[in-house]
C-alpha positions in Angstrom: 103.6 158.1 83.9 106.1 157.3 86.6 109.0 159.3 85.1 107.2 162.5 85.8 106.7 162.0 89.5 107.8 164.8 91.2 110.6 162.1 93.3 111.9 161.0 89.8 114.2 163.3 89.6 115.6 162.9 93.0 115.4 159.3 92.7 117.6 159.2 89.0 120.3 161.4 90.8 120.3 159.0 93.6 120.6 155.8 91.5 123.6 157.6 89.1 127.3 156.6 90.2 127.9 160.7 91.1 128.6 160.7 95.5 125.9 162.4 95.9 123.2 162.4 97.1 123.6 159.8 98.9 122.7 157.6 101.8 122.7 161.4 103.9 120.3 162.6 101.5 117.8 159.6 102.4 118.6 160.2 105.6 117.1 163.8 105.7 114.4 162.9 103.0 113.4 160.0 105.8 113.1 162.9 108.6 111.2 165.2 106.5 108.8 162.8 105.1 108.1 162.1 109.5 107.2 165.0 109.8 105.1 165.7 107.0 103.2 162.5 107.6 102.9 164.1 111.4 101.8 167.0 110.1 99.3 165.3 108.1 97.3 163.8 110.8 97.3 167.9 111.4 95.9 168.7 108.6 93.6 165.9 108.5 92.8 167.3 112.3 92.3 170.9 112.1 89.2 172.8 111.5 86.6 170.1 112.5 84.5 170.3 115.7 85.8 166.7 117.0 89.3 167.9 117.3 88.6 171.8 118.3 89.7 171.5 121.6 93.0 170.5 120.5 92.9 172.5 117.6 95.8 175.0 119.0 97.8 172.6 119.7 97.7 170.7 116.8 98.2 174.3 115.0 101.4 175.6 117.1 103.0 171.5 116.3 102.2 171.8 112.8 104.3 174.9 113.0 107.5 173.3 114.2 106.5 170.5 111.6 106.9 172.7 108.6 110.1 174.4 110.4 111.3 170.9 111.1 110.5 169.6 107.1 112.7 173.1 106.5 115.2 171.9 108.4 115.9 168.6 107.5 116.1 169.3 103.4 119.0 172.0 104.8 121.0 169.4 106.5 120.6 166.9 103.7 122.1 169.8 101.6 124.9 170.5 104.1 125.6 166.9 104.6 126.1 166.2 100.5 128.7 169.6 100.2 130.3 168.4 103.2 131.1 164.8 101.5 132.4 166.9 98.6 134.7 168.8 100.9 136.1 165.6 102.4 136.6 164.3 98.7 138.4 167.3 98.0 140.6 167.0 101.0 141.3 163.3 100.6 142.5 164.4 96.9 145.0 166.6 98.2 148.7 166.2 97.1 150.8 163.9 99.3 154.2 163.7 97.3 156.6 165.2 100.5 155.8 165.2 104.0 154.8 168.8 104.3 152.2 168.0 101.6 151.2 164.6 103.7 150.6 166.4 106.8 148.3 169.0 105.1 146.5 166.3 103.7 146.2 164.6 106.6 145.2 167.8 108.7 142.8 168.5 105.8 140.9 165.0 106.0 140.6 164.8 109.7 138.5 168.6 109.2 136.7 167.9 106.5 135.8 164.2 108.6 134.9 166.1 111.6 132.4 168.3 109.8 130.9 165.4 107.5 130.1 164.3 111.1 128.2 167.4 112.3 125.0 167.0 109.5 123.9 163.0 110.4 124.6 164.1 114.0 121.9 167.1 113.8 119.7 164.6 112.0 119.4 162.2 114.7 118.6 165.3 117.6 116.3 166.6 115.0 114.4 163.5 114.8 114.6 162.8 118.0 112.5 166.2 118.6 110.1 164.7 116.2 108.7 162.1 118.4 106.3 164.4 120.7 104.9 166.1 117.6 104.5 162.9 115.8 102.8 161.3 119.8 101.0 164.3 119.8 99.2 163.2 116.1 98.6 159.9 117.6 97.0 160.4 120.8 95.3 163.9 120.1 94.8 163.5 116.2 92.3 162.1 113.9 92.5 158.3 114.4 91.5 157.6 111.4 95.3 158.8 110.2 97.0 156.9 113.2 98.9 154.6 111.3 100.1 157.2 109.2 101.8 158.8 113.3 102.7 155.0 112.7 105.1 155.2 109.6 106.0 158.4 110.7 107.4 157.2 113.7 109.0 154.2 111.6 110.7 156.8 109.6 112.1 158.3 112.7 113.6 154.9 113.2 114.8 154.7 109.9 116.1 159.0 110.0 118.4 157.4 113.4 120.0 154.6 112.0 121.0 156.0 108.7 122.7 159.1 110.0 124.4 157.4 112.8 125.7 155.2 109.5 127.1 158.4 107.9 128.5 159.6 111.3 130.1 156.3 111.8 131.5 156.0 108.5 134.0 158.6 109.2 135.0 157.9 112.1 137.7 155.7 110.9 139.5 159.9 109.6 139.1 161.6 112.2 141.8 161.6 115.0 141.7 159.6 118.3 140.1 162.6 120.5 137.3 163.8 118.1 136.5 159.7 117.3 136.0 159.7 120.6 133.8 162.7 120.8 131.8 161.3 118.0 131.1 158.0 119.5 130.4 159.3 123.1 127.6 161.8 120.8 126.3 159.0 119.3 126.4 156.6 122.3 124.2 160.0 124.0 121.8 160.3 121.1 120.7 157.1 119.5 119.5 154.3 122.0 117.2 157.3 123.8 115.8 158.2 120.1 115.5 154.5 119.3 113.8 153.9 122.2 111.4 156.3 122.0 110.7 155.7 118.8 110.1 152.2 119.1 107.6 153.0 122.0 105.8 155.0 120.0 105.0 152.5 117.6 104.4 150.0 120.1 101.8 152.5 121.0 99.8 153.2 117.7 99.8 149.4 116.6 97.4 149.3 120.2 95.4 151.8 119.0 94.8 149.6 115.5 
């Protein structure tokens, strides 16, 4: 029965030895699945007189739910054909020094744009957290735990990205390292935070 869940497939392409998908991939499955369990609580919301009052703005988050779900299977996309661009480059010919320094050149490009995916990921999920506080406080509480593990997953959207930012840093030169960090350094502990808060918040409410 299991090898016809609808994730088996994903999940036999994950476990294979072929790059990707990779840790990426999980990264952006992790955002999505946030905020489909945020949207959810929505669902489970919407179109019962307890929650009419809040009804519209359950109805206009759900909205930049599904947008958001949209968005994070693109960048999981983006971020697996950009680790087959830097595979390429590293790949290149280095037998002279003309063919060295468009190697190198290559690398550092294709480093710099494996970096631009995870990055998106963590503002993404970062943009997640009202929708997903929104759920909690304004939702049905009977699904509040469920704003729970959606925050979790935020958590767990965060850390893995900044791991695929990070691991690349080590190709790219000295200035756009820098850049890369000083993003991450901007990103991360705010989203963290948050995130953390958040759950903080729903365990109360259990």
């Amino acid at each position: 029965m299991t090898k016809h869940h609808p994730f088996r497939g994903f999940l036999d392409e994950l476990k294979s030895s072929a790059p990707t998908p990779g840790g990426g991939a999980v990264a952006g499955l992790c955002g999505a699945l946030a905020a489909a369990l945020a949207h959810m609580v929505g669902s489970l919301s919407v179109g019962k007189k307890k929650f009419a009052a809040v009804e519209p703005e359950l109805r206009e988050s759900m909205g930049r739910l599904d947008t958001a779900i949209d968005m994070f299977l693109i960048l999981a996309d983006r971020d697996a054909r950009a680790f087959d661009a830097f595979m390429k480059a590293w790949k290149l010919p280095r037998t002279n020094d003309s063919e060295k320094a468009a190697r190198q050149t290559a690398v550092e490009g294709a480093a710099s744009s494996a970096c631009a995916p995870p990055l998106d990921m963590i503002l993404l999920a970062s943009l997640l957290l009202p929708e997903i506080r929104l759920a909690a406080e304004r939702g049905n509480p009977h699904a509040v735990s469920d704003a729970g593990v959606a925050a979790i997953l935020v958590t767990a959207t965060v850390k893995a990205a900044a791991l695929n930012v990070r691991i690349n840093l080590p190709s790219l030169n000295a200035t756009d390292r820098s850049a890369r960090l000083a993003q991450l350094d901007d990103l991360v502990p705010p989203a963290l935070d948050a995130a953390r808060a958040l759950e903080d918040e729903v365990l109360a409410r259990l």
